[in-house]
C-alpha positions, 0 to 999 in steps of 0.5 A, a space after each residue: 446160408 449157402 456158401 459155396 467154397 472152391 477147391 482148386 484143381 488143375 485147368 483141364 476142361 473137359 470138351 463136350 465130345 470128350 468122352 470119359 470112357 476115352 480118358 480111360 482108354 488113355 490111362 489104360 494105354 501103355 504106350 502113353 508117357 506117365 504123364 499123359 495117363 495120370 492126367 487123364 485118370 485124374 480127370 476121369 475120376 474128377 469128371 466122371 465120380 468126384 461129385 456124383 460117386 466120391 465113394 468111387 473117387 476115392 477108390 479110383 484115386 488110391 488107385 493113382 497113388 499106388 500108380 505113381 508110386 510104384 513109378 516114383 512120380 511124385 507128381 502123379 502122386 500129389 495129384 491122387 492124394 489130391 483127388 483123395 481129400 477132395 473126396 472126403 470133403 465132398 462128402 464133408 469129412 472134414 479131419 480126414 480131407 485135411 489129412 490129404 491136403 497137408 500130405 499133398 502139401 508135403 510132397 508139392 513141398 518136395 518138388 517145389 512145385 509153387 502151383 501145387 503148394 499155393 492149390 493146397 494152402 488154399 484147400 487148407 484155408 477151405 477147412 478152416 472156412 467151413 470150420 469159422 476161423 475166416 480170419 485163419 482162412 483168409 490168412 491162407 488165401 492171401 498167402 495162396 495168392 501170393 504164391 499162385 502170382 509168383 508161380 504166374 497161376 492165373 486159373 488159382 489166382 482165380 479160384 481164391 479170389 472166389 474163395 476170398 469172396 466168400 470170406 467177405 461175404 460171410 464177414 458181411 462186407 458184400 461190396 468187397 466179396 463182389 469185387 473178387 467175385 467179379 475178379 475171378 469171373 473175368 480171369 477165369 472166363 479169359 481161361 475157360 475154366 467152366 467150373 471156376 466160372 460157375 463159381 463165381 457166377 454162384 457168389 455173384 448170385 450171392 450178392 445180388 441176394 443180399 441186395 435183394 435184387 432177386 431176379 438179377 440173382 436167379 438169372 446169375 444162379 441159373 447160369 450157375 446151375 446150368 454148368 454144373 449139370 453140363 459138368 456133371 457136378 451134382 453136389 454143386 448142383 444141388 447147392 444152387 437148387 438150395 439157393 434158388 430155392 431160398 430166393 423163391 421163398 424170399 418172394 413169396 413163391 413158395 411152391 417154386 420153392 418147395 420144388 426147387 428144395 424138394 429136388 436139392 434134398 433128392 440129389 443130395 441124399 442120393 450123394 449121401 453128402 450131409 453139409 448138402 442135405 443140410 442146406 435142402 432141409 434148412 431151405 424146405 424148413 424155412 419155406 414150410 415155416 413162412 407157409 405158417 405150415 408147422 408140422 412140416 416145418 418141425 419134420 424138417 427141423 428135426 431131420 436139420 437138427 440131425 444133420 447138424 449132429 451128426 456133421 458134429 463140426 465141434 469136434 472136428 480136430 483142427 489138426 492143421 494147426 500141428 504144422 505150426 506146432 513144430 514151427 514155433 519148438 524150432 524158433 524156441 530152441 534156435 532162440 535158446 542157442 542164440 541166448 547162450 551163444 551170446 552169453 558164452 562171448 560176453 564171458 569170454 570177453 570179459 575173462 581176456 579183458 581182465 587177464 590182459 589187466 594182470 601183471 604176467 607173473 602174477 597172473 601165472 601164479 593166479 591162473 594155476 589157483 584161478 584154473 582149478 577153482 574154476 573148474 570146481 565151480 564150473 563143475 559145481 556149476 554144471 552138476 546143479 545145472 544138470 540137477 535143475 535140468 533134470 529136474 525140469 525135464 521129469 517135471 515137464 515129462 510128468 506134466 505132458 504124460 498128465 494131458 497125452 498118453 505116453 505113446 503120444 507124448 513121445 511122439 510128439 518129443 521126437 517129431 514135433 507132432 503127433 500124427 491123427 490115427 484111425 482106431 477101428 474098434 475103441 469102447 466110449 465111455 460117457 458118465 453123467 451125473 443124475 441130480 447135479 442141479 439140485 446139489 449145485 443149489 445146496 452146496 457152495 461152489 467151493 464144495 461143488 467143485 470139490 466134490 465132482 473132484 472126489 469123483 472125478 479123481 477115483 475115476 481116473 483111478 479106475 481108468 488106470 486099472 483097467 487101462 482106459 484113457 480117459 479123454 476129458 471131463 465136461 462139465 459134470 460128464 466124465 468121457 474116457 476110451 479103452 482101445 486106444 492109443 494102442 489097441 486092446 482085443 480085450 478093451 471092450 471087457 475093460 471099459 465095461 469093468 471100468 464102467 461098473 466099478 465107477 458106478 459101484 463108487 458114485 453108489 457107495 458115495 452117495 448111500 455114505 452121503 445121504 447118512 451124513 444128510 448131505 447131497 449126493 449125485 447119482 449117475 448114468 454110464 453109457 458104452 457103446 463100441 466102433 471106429 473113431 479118429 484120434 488125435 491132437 487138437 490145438 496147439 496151446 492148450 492142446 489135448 488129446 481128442 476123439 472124433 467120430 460117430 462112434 462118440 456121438 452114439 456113445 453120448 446118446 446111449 448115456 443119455 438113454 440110461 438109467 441113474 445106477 445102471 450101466 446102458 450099452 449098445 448092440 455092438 458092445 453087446 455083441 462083443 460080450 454077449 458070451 462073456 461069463 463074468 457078465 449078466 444082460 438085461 435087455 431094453 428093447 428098442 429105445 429111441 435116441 435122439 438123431 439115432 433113431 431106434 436102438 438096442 440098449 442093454 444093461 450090463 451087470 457082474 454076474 
């Protein structure tokens, strides 16, 4: 299913006899009020690169930020940070898009700017659609709506109404999603926002398809089409070919079809933008498939399987729940102090109401005995409270130094959050166990789990010697990374060391094992080295996760080895290649899945 979901941006419309070197020569104009020229080079970028060159946007927009920072306009720089998260989602990196969103965010925040806030909400609402959560995104479209109505944004409340439409269509409530279609079409027309329009021109098409009235679709979508090519926009471009594609195949025109795929596959592998290469190659393997043509409906399966791998949309860390994270710490401890408080006058209370009881002289006699020995209890009191505090903080320390690394822990003491960071050189390492099968059939579940825990346990042993973080464990696959959270120039000898001496573990275990004639595991250990994003995920439950194509080569650099050995890839190869505690032996070129053909090495002590 192609769904099509609005970022929101500002309502400039560029005129047919506009011309983009025209913006240009308003932003290189000196003489123009900062304004004028960031408004221009914002649609420069958006006109001219945003979907046809986002590699280029992203380059252009930095250079925007770096404009209105040096001028203190803070605008401006929302409006380039903007353009930087646009750019990224466009080419679906999802993590790195919303880091942009929420930091635009912040800085609309800082100047009460309500359009500002309620166009990235929305934006935010986009990652958690793309991700699935429709209940969280639909959260934070009504929310968007809301604000965008106060702020009398007619355009935004226009564009989340597409956005909602959405939701309800994948939801599957189609009448509802075409009443906001509709919604939108008509405030958006009234402005004359031409790609507002061709969006919700696109989610009618949509309904009509789900209706299978397929010539009233085609004419919605080729409305649609026609104003993305006016606009440039060619990752939109190719979306509607997609769909149009899938609706000729729908009736039987499979030829039709196959040229309308054929055209969004070119357009979208010239983008380098994989959610579009996905929806072309899901279109041309339905086609081929209802064309009983089975070879080339397995091409383009696995060219789709591939696709999906490497989006990778799992592993995405859904980081916007960290703004909620320091929300709910604030509440707690506004809470406790509450508690306390109260405590504190219902204690006072009652201490007056019974001094008042006492007899004057009586009481002055008491108070001095009162006095004291309440000071002794308070004292007492306070010193075992301090004790039991003490006592909950280092096991609530220890507790979070158990799921985080430290630097991380502290950070997240201290801020509420942990910022997601880019490491540009980390070594993953995947284990997985070689015969677990058929120990679960001969071992009781009890001592299954028992055993993998023996292993498991040496192996977070082995990861503190050589200062490897070890990231989670999943299923019988142990996955853990040198290089980070702080950066180590000799991370990558560390990790291999690590490798080895875990294997030489699960070796030794399992020659133990087989004298004493029961089951035992052997295993493969894949490394491979390159740049990943980590960072928190979650709120409950959270941990500490990387992301990135250098886990997914990782994983199939392991599953690419053999049982007892220690498999690694070309660029952990080239790091060591002339280490003198290290022997290699090369495997060639091995063909990975979703990879290709890779160089592979196994790695031994010399």
């Amino acid at each position: 299913m192609i769904l099509v979901i609005i970022l929101s941006f500002g309502t400039f419309q560029l005129k047919a006899q506009t011309k983009l070197d025209s913006l240009y020569t308003i932003w290189q104009d000196g003489s123009e009020s900062d304004s004028v020229r960031v408004v221009a080079y914002k649609n420069y970028i958006w006109y001219g690169f945003m979907f046809s060159h986002p590699d280029s946007a992203f380059v252009l927009s930095t250079k925007l930020v770096e404009f209105s920072n040096e001028r203190n306009y803070a605008l401006g720089k929302a409006t380039g940070v903007y353009n930087q998260g646009v750019s990224h989602y466009v080419q679906s990196n999802y993590p790195k898009a919303l880091r942009y969103f929420q930091q635009c965010l912040n800085i609309y925040k800082s100047i009460n700017s309500y359009k500002g806030i309620s166009s990235s909400i929305n934006n935010i609402g986009n990652i958690y659609s793309v991700q699935g959560d429709y209940n969280k995104s639909l959260e934070l479209y009504f929310q968007s709506e809301m604000i965008a109505e106060e702020a009398q944004d007619e355009v935004g409340k226009g564009y989340v109404w597409s956005n909602i439409g959405n939701i309800y269509y994948e939801l599957g409530d189609h009448d509802r999603s075409f009443d906001y279609y509709q919604k939108s079409l008509s405030i958006l027309e009234e402005a004359g926002d031409q790609r507002g329009i061709a969006m919700a021109l696109g989610g009618i098409a949509l309904y009509y398809q789900s209706k299978e009235d397929y010539p009233v679709a085609l004419d919605y979508m080729d409305q649609c089409i026609k104003i993305f090519q006016a606009l440039d926009n060619q990752t939109e471009v190719a979306a509607g070919l997609a769909m149009v594609g899938n609706i000729h195949q729908m009736q039987g025109n499979y030829q039709v079809a196959l040229e309308n795929c054929d055209q969004a596959l070119l357009i979208a592998e010239k983008l380098k933008v994989l959610n579009r290469r996905k929806d072309a190659c899901e279109c041309l393997y339905n086609t081929y498939k209802a064309m009983g043509n089975g070879n080339q409906a397995l091409v383009y399966l696995e060219k789709l399987n591939v696709l999906s791998d490497s989006m990778n949309q799992e592993e995405i860390a859904k980081k916007l729940q960290q703004m909620e994270f320091q929300k709910e710490m604030l509440a707690d401890s506004i809470a406790t102090a509450e508690e306390k408080r109260i405590v504190e006058v219902a204690h006072q209370k009652e201490v007056r109401q019974k001094n008042r009881t006492r007899n004057i002289l009586a009481v002055s006699g008491l108070l001095a005995f009162l006095v004291a020995g309440g000071f002794y209890s308070r004292w007492r009191y306070v010193r075992k409270s301090r004790d039991i505090i003490s006592k909950e903080k280092d096991r609530s320390e220890n507790l979070l130094l158990n799921i985080l690394p430290a630097e991380i822990a502290e950070e997240l003491k201290e801020k509420g959050e942990a910022q997601a960071r880019d490491f540009e050189m980390v070594s993953i390492l995947f284990t997985d166990f070689k015969g677990f099968t058929e120990a679960s059939a001969k071992l009781s579940a009890a001592k299954l789990v028992e055993e993998i825990n023996t292993c498991f346990k040496a192996f977070d042993a082995i990861a503190g010697k050589y200062n490897v973080e070890k990231i989670k464990t999943i299923g019988d696959s142990y996955m853990a990374a040198g290089g980070l959270p702080v950066p180590d120039d000799s991370a990558t000898k560390k990790t291999v060391l690590a490798a080895l001496e875990m294997q030489a573990f699960i070796i030794d275990r399992k020659a133990s094992r087989d004298k004493e004639g029961l089951p035992a595991f052997s295993m493969r250990v894949g490394i491979h080295t390159g740049s990943v994003v980590a960072g928190i995920v979650g709120v409950k439950k959270f941990q500490y996760d990387i992301w990135g194509d250098t886990v997914n080569t990782a994983s199939r650099i392991e599953s690419n080895g053999e049982a007892g050995k220690v498999n690694i890839s070309q660029a952990t190869y080239e790091i060591l290649k002339n280490d003198p505690d290290f022997a290699f032996e090369s495997r060639g070129k091995i063909e990975a899945k979703g990879k290709g053909e890779m160089e592979m090495w196994f790695v031994s002590l010399e």
